[in-house]
C-alpha positions, 0 to 999 in steps of 0.5 A: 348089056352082056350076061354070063351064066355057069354052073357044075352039073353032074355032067359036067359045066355049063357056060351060057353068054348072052348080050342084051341089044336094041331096047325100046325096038318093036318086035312081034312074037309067038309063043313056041309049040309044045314041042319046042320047049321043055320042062327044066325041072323035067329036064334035071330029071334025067340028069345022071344020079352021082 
């Protein structure tokens, strides 16, 4: 399955393609540390004011 995203932001397009592969395989996991995520909403934050 393939995805594509896009949006106008202040500065300037997002593009993001990502393709779905291998449903029903086992996978293990973890979560990331705090220092590997960021809050979006944080994020938008420090997005330049027009």
């Amino acid at each position: 399955m393939k995805k594509v995203e896009a949006a106008k932001m202040k500065t300037g397009e997002f593009f993001r393609t990502v393709y779905y592969t291998d449903y029903g395989v086992d996978v293990a996991t973890e979560e990331p540390s705090a220092g590997d995520t960021v809050n979006v909403k944080e994020l938008m934050k420090q997005q330049p004011q027009s």
